[in-house]
C-alpha angles and dihedrals in degrees: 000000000000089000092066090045113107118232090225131006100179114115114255092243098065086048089053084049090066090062101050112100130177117212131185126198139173120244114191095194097057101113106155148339103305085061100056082045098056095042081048093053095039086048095048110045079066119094121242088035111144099181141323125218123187117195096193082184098059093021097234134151127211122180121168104202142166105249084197087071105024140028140236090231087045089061094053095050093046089050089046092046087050083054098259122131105206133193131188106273 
């Protein structure tokens, strides 16, 4: 019977899965460690943030995050206002 068929019976885990991005950008004005430090503490105060890496070496930036919380454009802004000029890697 098509009433008793569910819509979706995927677990929502593997729903949530579809959000999560990873993105990687340069930052030119990454120079040490305070720095890493200060992109990291700005990234992770925001909600739907996975995880944020900073290679001071290669100036990258890597940040896993839920799109469905938080936004791509949102990123960016957060990283400027911290005093970080990005690029797409």
């Amino acid at each position: 019977m098509i009433a008793n068929t569910p819509i979706d019976s995927r677990p929502a885990c593997i729903i949530l899965e579809m959000s999560r991005i990873t993105k990687t950008w340069v930052s030119p004005d990454i120079e040490c460690d305070g720095c890493a430090r200060s992109i990291k503490q700005a990234l992770v105060q925001l909600k739907g943030i996975e995880s944020a890496e900073v290679h001071v070496r290669d100036k990258r930036v890597v940040v896993d995050f839920n799109a469905d919380e938080v936004s791509e454009s949102t990123l960016i802004e957060t990283l400027e206002t911290a005093g970080f000029s990005v690029e797409p890697a």
